[in-house]
ROZA-169875 format. One line per 8 residues: number of its first residue (from 0); their letters; for each residue x, y, z of N, C-alpha, C. Coordinates in steps of 0.2 Angstrom, whole numbers. Layout:
BEGIN
NUM> a> X:Y:Z:X:Y:Z:X:Y:Z | ...
***
This chain:
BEGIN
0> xxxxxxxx> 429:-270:-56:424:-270:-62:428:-273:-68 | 425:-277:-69:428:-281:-77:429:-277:-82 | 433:-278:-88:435:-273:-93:433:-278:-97 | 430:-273:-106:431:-275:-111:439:-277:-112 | 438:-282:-117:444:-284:-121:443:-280:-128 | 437:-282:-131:432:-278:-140:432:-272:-134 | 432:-265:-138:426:-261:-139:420:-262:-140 | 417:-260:-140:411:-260:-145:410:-253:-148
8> xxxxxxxx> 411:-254:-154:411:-248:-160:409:-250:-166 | 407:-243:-169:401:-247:-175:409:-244:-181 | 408:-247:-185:415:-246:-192:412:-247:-198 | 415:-238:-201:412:-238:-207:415:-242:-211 | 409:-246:-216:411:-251:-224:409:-250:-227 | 406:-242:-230:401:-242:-235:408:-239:-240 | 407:-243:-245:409:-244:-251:417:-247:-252 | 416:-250:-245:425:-253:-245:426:-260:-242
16> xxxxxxxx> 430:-266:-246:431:-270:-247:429:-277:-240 | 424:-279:-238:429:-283:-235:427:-293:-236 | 430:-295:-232:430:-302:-237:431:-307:-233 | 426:-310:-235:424:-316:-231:428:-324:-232 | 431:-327:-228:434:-332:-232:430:-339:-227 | 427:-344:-232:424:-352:-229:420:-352:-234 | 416:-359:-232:412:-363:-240:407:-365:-237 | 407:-364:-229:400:-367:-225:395:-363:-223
24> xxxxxxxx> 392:-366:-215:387:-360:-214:389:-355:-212 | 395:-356:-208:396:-350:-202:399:-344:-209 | 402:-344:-216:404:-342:-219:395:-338:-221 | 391:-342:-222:384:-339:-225:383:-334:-219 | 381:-337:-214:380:-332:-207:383:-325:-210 | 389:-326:-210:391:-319:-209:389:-314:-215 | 389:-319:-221:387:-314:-228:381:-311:-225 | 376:-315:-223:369:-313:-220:368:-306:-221
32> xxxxxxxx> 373:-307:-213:373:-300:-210:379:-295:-215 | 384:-295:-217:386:-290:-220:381:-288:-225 | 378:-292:-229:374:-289:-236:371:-284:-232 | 367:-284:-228:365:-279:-226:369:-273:-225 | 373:-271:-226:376:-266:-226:378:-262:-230 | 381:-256:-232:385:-254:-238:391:-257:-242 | 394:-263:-239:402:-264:-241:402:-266:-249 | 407:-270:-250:407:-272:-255:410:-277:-253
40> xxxxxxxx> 407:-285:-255:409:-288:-252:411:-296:-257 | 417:-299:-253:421:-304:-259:422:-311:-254 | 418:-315:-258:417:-322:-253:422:-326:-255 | 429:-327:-251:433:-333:-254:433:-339:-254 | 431:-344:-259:429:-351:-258:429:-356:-265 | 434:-360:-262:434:-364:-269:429:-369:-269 | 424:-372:-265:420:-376:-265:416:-374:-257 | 411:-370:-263:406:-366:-257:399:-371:-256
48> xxxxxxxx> 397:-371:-254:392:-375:-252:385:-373:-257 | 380:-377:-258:375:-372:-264:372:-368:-261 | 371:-366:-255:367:-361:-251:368:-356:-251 | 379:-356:-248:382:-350:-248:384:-349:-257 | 383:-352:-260:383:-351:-268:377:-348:-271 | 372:-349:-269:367:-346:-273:365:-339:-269 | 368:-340:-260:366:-332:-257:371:-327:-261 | 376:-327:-263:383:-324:-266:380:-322:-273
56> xxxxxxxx> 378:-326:-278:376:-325:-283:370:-321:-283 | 365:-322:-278:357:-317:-279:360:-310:-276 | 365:-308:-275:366:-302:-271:373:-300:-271 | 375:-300:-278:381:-296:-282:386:-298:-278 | 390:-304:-276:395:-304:-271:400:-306:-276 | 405:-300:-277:412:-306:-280:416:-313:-275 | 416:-316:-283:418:-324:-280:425:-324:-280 | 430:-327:-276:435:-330:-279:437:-336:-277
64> xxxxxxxx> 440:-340:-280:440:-348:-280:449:-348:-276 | 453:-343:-276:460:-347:-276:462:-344:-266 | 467:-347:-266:470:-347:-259:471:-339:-257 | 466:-338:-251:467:-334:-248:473:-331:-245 | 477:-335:-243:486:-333:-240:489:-327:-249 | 486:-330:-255:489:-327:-261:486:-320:-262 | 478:-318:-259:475:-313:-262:479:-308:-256 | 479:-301:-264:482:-296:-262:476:-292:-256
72> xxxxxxxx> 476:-289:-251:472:-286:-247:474:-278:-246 | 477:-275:-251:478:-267:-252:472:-263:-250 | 463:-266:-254:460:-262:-253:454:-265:-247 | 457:-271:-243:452:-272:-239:452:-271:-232 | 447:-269:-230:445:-267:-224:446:-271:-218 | 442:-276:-221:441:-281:-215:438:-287:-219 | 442:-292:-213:442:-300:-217:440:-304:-210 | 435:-310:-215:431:-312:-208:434:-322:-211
80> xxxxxxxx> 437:-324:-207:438:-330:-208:432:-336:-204 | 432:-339:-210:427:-344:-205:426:-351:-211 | 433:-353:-211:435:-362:-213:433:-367:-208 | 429:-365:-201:432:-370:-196:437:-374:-194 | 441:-375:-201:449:-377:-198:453:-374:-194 | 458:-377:-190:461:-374:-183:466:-373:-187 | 470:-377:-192:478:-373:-193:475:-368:-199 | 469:-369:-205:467:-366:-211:466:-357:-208
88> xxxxxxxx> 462:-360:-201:461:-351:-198:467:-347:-196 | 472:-351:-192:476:-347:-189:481:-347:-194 | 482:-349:-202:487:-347:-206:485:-341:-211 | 478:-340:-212:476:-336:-214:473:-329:-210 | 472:-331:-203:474:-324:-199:480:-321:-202 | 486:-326:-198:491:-324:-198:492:-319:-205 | 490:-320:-211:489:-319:-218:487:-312:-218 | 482:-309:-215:478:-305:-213:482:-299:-211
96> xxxxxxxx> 485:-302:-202:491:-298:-200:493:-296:-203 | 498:-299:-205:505:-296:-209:502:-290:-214 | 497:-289:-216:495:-286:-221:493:-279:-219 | 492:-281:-209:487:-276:-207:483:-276:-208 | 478:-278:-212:469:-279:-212:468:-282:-204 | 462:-280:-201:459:-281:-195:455:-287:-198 | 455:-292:-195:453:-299:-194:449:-302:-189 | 440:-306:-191:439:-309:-185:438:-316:-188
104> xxxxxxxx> 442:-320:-183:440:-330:-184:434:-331:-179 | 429:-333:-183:422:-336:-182:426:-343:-174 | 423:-341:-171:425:-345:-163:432:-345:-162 | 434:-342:-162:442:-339:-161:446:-334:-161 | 442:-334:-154:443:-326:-152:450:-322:-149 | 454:-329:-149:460:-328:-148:466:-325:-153 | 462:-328:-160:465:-324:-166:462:-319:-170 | 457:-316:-167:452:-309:-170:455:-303:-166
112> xxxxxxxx> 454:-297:-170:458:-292:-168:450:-289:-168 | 444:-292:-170:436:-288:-167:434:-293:-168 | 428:-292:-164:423:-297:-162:415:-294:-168 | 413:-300:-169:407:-300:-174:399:-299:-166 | 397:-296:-166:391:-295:-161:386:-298:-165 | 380:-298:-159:373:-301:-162:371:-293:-161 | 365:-294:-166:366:-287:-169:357:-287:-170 | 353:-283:-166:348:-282:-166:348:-275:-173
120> xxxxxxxx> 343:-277:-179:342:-274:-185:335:-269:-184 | 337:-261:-183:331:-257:-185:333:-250:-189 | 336:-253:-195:341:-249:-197:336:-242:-199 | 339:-234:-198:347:-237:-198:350:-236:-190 | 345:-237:-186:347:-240:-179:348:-248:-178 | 356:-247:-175:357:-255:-173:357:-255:-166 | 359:-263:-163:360:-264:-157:363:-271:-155 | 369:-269:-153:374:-274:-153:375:-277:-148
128> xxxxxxxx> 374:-283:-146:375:-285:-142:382:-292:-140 | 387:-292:-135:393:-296:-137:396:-300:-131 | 400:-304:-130:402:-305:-126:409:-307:-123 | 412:-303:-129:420:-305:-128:423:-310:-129 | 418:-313:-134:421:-320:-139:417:-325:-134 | 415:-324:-127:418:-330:-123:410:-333:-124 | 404:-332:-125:399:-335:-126:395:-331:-132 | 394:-334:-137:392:-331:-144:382:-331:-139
136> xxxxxxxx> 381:-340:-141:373:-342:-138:370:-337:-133 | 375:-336:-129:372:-328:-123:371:-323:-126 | 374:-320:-131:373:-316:-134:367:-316:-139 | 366:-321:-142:358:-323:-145:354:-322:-140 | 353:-324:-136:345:-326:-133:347:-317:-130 | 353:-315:-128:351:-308:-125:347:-303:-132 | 351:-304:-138:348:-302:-143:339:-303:-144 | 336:-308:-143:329:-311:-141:325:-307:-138
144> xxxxxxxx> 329:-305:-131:324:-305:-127:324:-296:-129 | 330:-292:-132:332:-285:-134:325:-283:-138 | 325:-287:-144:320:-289:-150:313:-288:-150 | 314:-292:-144:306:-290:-139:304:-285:-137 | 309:-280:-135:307:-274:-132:305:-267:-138 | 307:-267:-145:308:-263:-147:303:-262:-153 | 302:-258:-154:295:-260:-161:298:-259:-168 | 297:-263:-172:300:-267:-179:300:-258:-182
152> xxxxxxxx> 296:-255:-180:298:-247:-187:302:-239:-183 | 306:-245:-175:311:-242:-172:314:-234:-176 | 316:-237:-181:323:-233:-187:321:-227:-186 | 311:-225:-186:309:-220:-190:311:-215:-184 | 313:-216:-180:315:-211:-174:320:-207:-177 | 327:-213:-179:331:-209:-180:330:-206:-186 | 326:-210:-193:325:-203:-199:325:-198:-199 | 320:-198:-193:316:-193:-188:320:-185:-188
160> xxxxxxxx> 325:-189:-184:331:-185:-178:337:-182:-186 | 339:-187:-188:342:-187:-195:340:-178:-201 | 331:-180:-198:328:-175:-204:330:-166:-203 | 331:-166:-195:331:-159:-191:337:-159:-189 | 342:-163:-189:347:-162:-187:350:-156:-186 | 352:-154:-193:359:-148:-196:353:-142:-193 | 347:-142:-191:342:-134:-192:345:-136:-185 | 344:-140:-179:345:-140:-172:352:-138:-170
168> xxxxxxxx> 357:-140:-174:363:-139:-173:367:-130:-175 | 362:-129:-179:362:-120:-182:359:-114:-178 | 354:-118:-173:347:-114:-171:350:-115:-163 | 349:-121:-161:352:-123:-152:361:-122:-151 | 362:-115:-149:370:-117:-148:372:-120:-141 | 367:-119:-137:369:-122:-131:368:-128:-129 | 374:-134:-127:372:-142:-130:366:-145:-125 | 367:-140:-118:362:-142:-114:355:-141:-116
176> xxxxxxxx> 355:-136:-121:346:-135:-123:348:-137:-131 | 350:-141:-132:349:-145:-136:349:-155:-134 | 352:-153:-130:351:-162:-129:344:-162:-125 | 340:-158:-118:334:-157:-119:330:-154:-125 | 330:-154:-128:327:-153:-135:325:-159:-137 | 332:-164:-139:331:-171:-142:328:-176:-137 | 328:-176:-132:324:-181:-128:317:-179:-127 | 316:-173:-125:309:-168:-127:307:-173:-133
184> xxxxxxxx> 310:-173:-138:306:-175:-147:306:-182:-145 | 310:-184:-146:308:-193:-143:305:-196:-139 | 302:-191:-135:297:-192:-128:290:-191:-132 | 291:-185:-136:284:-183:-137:279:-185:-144 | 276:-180:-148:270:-180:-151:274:-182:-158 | 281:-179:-159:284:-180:-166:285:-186:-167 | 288:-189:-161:290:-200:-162:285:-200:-162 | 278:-199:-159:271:-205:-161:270:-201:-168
192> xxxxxxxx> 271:-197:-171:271:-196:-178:273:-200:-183 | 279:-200:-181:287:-206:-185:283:-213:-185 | 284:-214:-179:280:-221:-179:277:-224:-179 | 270:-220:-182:264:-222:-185:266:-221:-194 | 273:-219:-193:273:-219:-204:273:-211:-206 | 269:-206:-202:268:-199:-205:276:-196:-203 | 280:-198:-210:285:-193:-209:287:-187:-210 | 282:-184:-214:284:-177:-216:280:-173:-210
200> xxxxxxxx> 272:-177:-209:269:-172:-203:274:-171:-197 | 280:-179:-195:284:-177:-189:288:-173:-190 | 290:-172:-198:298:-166:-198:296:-160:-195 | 288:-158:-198:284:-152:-197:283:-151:-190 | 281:-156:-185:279:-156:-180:287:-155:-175 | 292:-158:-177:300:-158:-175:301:-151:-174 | 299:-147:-181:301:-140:-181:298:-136:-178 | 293:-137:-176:288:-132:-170:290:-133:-165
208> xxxxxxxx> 293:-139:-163:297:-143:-155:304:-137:-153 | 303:-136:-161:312:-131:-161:310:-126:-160 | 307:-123:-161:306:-116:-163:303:-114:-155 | 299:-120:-152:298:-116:-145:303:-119:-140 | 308:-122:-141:312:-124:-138:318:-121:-138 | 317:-115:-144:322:-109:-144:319:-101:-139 | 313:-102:-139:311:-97:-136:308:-100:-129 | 312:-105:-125:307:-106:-120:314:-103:-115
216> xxxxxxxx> 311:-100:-110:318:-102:-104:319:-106:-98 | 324:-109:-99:325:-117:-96:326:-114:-87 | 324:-117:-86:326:-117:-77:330:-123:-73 | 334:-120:-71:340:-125:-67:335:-129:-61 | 339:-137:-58:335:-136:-52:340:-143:-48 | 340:-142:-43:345:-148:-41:344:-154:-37 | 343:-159:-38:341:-165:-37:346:-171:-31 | 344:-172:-27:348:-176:-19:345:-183:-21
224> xxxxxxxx> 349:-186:-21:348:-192:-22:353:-197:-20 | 347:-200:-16:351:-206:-12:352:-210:-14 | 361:-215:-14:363:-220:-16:360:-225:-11 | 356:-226:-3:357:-231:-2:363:-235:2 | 363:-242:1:368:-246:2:374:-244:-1 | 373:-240:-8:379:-240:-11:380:-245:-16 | 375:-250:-18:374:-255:-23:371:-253:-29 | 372:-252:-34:369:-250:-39:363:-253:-43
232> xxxxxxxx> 362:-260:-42:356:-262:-43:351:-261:-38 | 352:-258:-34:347:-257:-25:346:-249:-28 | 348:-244:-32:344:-237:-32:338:-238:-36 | 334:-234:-34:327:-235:-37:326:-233:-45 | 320:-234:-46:320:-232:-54:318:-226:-55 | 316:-219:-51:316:-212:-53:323:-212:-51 | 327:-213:-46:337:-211:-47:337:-211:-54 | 337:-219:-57:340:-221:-64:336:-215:-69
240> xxxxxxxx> 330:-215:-69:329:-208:-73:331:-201:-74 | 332:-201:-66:336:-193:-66:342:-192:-69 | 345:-196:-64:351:-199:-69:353:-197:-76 | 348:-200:-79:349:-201:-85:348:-194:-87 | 344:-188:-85:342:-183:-87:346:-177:-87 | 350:-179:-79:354:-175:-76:360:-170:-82 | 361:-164:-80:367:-160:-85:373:-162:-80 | 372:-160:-73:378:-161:-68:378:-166:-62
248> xxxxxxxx> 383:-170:-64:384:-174:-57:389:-176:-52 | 386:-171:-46:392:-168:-40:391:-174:-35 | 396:-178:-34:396:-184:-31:402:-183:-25 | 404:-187:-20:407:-190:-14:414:-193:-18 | 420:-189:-16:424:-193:-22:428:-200:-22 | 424:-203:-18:423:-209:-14:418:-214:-16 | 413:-210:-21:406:-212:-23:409:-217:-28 | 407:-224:-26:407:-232:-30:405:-230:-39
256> xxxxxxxx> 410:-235:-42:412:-232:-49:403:-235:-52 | 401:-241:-50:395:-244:-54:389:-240:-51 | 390:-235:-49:383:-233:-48:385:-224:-51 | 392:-220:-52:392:-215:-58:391:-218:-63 | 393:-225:-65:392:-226:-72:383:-228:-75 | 378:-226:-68:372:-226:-71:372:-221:-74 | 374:-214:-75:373:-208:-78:377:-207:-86 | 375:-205:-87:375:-203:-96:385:-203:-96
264> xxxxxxxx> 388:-205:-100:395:-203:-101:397:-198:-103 | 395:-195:-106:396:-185:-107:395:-180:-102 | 391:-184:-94:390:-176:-90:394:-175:-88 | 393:-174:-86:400:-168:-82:399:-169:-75 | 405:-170:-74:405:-175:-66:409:-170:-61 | 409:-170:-55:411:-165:-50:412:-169:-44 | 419:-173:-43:419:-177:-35:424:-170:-33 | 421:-171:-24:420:-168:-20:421:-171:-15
272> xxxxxxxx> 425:-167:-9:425:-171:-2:419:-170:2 | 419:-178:4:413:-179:9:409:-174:14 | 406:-172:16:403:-168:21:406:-170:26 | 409:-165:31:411:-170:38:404:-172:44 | 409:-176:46:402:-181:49:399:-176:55 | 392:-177:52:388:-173:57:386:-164:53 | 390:-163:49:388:-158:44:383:-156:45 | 380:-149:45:373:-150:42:373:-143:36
280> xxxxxxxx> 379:-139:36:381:-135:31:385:-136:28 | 387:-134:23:392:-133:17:392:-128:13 | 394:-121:14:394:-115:13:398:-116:4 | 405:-119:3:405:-117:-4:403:-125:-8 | 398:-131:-5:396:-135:-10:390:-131:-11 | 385:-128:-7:380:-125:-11:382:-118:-14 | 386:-115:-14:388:-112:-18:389:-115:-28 | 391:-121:-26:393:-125:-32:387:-126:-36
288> xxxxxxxx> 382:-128:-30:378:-132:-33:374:-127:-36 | 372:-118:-33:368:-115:-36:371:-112:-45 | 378:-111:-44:381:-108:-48:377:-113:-54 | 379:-119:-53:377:-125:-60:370:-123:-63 | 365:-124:-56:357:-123:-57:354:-116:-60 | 358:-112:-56:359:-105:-59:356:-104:-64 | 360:-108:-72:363:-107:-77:360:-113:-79 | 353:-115:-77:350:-119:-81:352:-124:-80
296> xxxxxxxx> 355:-126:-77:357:-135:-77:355:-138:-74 | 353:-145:-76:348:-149:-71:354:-154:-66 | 356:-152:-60:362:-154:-56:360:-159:-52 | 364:-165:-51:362:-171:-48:365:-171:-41 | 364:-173:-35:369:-172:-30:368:-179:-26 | 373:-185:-27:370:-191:-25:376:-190:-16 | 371:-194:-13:372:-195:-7:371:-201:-4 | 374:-203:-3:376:-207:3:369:-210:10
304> xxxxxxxx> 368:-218:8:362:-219:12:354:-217:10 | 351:-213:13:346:-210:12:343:-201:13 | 344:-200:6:344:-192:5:340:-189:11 | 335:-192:11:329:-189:14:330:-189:24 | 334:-193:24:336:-194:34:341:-188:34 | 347:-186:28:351:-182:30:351:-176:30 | 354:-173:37:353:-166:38:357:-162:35 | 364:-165:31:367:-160:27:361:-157:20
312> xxxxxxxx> 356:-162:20:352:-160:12:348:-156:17 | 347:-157:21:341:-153:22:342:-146:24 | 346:-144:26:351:-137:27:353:-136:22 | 356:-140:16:357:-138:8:351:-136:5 | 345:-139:3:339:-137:0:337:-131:4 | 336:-131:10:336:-123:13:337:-117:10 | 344:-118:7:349:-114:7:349:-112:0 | 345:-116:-3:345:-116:-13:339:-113:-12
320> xxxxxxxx> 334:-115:-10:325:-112:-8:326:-104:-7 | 332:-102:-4:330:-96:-2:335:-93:-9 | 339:-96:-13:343:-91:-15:340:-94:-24 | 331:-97:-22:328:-96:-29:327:-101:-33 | 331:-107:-30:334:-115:-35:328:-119:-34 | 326:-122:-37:322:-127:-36:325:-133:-33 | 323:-137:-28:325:-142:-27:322:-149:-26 | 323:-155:-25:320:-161:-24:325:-163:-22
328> xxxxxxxx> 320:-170:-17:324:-175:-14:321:-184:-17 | 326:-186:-18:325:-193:-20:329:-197:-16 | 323:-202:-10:326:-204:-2:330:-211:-9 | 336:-216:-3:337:-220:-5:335:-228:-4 | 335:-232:-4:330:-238:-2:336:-239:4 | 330:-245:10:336:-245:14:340:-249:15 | 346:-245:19:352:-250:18:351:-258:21 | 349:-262:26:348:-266:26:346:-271:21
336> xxxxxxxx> 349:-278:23:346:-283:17:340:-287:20 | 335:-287:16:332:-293:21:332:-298:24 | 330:-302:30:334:-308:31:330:-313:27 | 334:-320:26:330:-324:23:325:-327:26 | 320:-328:20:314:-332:25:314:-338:28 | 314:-340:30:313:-348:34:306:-352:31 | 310:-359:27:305:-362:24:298:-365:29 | 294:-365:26:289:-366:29:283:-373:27
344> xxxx> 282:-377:30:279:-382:28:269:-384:29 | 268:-383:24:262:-383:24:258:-390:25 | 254:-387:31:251:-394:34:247:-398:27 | 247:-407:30:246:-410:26:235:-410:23
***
């Protein structure tokens, strides 16, 4: 599996220096996007172009005209080079380093210590998309098609979530009935509140979400779910939502990394040795699995192939049924690949 090089992490700037150095576009580009933000922000350039000259002036940007290798950087955060010159960038990186200020050069990804992302805007939700310096354009048109999927008054979600927060975090100790709580309200009648604009009716509606989400009781239940071939674009689309829902995921400790990493990164993960072959019991895995469901938690149990042909699940759902656990099964698609079709030639 490939690694990032960037993280991708959002860094706070609100009310701390950072500074842009070029006179062109790619120097305007970035102002763009930083205005948007809280920084405070200083465009160094002695002969700025008038566009980047007049965006700096309508939008409070301190100017400076003298050589960037001289400015002191004690209070600055982050410095974004963007001369286009190839020795100008790398003597003013270099500049940068010595100083410890973290630095990104506009198309040189080899002297940035972070990468600038294309950054879909539904403040104050964002969504950043990047690509390891090595293609900016991919990165646009992925931004595009992102843009498209999301509706322009996005943000109010989080206002939303933002407004009840500190009462959910007071009122929900337990994180599992609090993270269904927050998917509950983003699924339901409070986000079409937010999103049509009524934001005081969705806080009020939020709050009634709480109040029976603290008197409701959750029931555990545990879910089999076939991985299939093993390929993680070939699981179907209810796995990927279970998945997503799931509190526990008790896996094969053998189970292929791209298909655990469809599941949320905070659950709580449990590899386990395989079933031996031909199995059709496992006295302390369904011990495992009740103890989890027991106690409320919604427990994933992915397997190998297809859920639904294996008699280990089906002597395990058995054995949960009797001891009260709610169960399902989610078969996997089958392992087989189709064969290609043979082209075909339409009579004249």
């Amino acid at each position: 599996m490939a690694r990032f090089r960037f993280l991708p992490v959002s860094h706070d700037v609100a009310g701390r220096r950072v500074v842009v150095v070029g006179e062109g576009a790619a120097a305007l580009q970035k102002l763009r996007l930083l205005a948007r933000t809280e920084a405070a922000l200083t465009l160094v350039a002695a002969n700025p172009s008038p566009a980047l000259e007049r965006f700096a002036a309508s939008h409070g940007i301190t100017r400076s005209d003298g050589d960037f290798c001289a400015y002191a950087l004690d209070d600055v955060a982050l410095a974004i080079i963007a001369t286009g010159d190839a020795d100008t960038d790398a003597r003013h990186a270099a500049h940068a380093h010595a100083q410890r200020v973290p630095v990104n050069v506009v198309d040189r990804p080899q002297l940035s210590d972070f990468a600038m992302p294309a950054i879909i805007d539904r403040a104050p939700i964002s969504v950043a998309v990047a690509t390891d310096g090595h293609a900016p354009v991919l990165a646009t048109r992925i931004r595009g098609m992102i843009e498209a999927l999301l509706p322009p008054n996005l943000g109010q979600l989080a206002v939303l979530a933002g407004s009840v927060r500190s009462q959910v975090l007071d009122r929900l100790a337990d994180p599992v009935a609090r993270r269904r709580f927050w998917t509950g309200l983003l699924e339901g009648r409070a986000a079409e509140l937010a999103l049509a604009g009524a934001a005081e009716t969705a806080a009020q509606q939020a709050l009634a979400d709480l109040d029976q989400a603290i008197a409701r009781t959750v029931a555990g239940a545990v879910l089999f779910i076939g991985t299939g071939p093993g390929e993680a674009d070939l699981m179907t689309l209810r796995a990927h939502r279970l998945l997503l829902g799931a509190d526990v995921l008790v896996h094969d400790s053998d189970a292929p990394e791209d298909i655990l990493a469809l599941a949320r990164r905070d659950i709580e993960r449990i590899g386990i040795d395989p079933p031996r072959h031909g199995a059709v019991y496992q006295p302390d895995e369904v011990a495992l699995l009740t103890q989890h469901a027991g106690a409320g938690r919604r427990v994933v149990r992915l397997v190998p192939g297809d859920a639904a042909a294996s008699a280990f699940v089906r002597s395990a759902a058995t054995a949960l049924r009797v001891a009260g656990i709610a169960c399902d099964v989610v078969p996997g698609v089958a392992g087989a690949r189709p064969a290609a079709c043979p082209s075909t030639r339409r009579a004249a």
